[in-house]
C-alpha positions as CSV (number, residue, x, y, z in Angstrom):
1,X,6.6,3.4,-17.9
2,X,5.3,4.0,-14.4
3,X,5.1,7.5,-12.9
4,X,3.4,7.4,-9.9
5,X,0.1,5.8,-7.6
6,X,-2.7,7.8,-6.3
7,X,-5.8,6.6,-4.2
8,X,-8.4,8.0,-2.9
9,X,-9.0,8.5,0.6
10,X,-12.3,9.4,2.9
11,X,-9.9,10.4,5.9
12,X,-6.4,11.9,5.2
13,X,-5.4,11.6,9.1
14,X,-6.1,7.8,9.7
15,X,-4.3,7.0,6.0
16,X,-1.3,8.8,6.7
17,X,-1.3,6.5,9.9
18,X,-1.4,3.5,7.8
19,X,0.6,4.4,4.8
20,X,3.1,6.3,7.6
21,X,3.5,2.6,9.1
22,X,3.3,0.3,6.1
23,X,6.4,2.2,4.7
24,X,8.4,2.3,7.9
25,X,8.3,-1.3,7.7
26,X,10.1,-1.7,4.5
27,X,12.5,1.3,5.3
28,X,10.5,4.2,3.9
29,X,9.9,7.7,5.5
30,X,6.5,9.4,7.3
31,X,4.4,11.4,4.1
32,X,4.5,15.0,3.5
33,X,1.5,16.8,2.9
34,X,1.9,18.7,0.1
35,X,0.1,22.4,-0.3
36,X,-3.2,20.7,-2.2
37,X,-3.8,18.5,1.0
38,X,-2.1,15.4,-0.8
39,X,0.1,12.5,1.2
40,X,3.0,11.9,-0.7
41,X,5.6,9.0,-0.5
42,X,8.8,8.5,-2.1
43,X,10.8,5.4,-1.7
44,X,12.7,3.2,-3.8
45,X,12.4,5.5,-6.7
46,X,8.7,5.6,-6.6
47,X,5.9,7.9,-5.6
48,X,2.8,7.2,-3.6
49,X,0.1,9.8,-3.5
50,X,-2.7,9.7,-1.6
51,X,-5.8,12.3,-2.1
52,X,-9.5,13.3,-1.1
53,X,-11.0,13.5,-4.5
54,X,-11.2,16.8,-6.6
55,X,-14.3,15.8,-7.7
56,X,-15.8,15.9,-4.4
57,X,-17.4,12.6,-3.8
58,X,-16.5,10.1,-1.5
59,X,-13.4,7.9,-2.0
60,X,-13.9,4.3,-3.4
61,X,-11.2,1.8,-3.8
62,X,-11.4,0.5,-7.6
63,X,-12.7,-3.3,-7.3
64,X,-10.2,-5.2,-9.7
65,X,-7.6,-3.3,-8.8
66,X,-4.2,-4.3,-6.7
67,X,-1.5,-2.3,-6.1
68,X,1.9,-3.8,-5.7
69,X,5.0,-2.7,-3.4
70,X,8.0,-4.8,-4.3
71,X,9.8,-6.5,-1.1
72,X,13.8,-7.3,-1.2
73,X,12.6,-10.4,1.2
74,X,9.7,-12.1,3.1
75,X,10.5,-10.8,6.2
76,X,10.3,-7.3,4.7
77,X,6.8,-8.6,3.3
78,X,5.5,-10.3,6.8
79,X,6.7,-6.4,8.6
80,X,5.0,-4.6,5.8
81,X,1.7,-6.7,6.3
82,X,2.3,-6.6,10.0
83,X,2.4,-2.9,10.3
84,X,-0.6,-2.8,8.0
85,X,-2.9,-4.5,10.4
86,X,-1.2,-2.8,13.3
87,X,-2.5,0.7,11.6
88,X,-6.0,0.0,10.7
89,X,-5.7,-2.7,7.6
90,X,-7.5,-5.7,7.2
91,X,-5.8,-8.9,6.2
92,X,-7.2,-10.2,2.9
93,X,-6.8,-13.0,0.3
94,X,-5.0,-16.2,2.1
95,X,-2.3,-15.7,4.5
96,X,1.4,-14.6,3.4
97,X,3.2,-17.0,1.8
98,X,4.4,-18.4,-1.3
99,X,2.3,-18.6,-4.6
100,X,3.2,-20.5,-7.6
101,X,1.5,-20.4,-11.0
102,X,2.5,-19.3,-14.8
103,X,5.8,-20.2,-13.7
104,X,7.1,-18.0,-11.6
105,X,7.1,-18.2,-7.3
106,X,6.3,-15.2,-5.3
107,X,5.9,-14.1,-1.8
108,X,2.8,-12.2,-1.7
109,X,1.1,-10.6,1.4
110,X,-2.4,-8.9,0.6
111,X,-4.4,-5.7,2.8
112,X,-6.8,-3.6,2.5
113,X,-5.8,-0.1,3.5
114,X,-8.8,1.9,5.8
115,X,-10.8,2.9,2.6
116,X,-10.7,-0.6,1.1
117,X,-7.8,-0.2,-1.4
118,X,-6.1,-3.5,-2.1
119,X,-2.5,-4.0,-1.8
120,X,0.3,-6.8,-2.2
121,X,3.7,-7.1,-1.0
122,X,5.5,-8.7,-3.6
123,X,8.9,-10.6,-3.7
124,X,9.6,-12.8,-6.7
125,X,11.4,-15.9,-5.5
């Protein structure tokens, strides 16, 4: 059922930076800009698109909402939040680790990207 991801950005350059290193960290490649201005990201069989929006007001991240990358281990999680920080992110949520609840275990490693978006790593134990 999913197609793709899209956020909003205030500053394509400095999210390029951060997406740019949050994907090299799991194995993923730099974004292209596409011809409408948009950073896109392909990896894994998914697409990330990142955008200044049409409608012309400022970019907000959507409070509720969590985006999650899947991890094949928690070292790939721990690089992914590492990189994050490293680019402009800001650690959120508790520390990485393990969570358990509704019965299932996960790694999970939460940021917020530059414009506030929220985002987990995710490897299900």
């Amino acid at each position: 059922m999913y197609s793709h991801m899209m956020v909003g950005s205030n500053d394509i350059d400095r999210s390029k930076k951060f997406y740019d290193a949050t994907f090299a960290a799991v194995g993923g490649q730099p974004g292209i800009v596409d011809p409408k201005g948009r950073l896109v990201y392909r990896h894994n069989g998914g697409t990330f698109l990142v955008t200044k929006p049409i409608d012309g007001e400022p970019a907000s991240h959507g409070n509720g909402c969590t985006i999650g990358f899947a991890m094949e281990s928690q070292e790939q999680a721990d690089a992914w939040h590492a990189a994050g920080i490293a680019a402009g992110g800001t650690a959120i949520e508790d520390p990485p680790g393990v969570r358990s609840g509704a019965g299932m275990t996960l790694y999970l490693a939460y940021l917020r990207d530059p414009d506030g978006n929220k985002l987990c790593a995710l490897k299900r134990m």
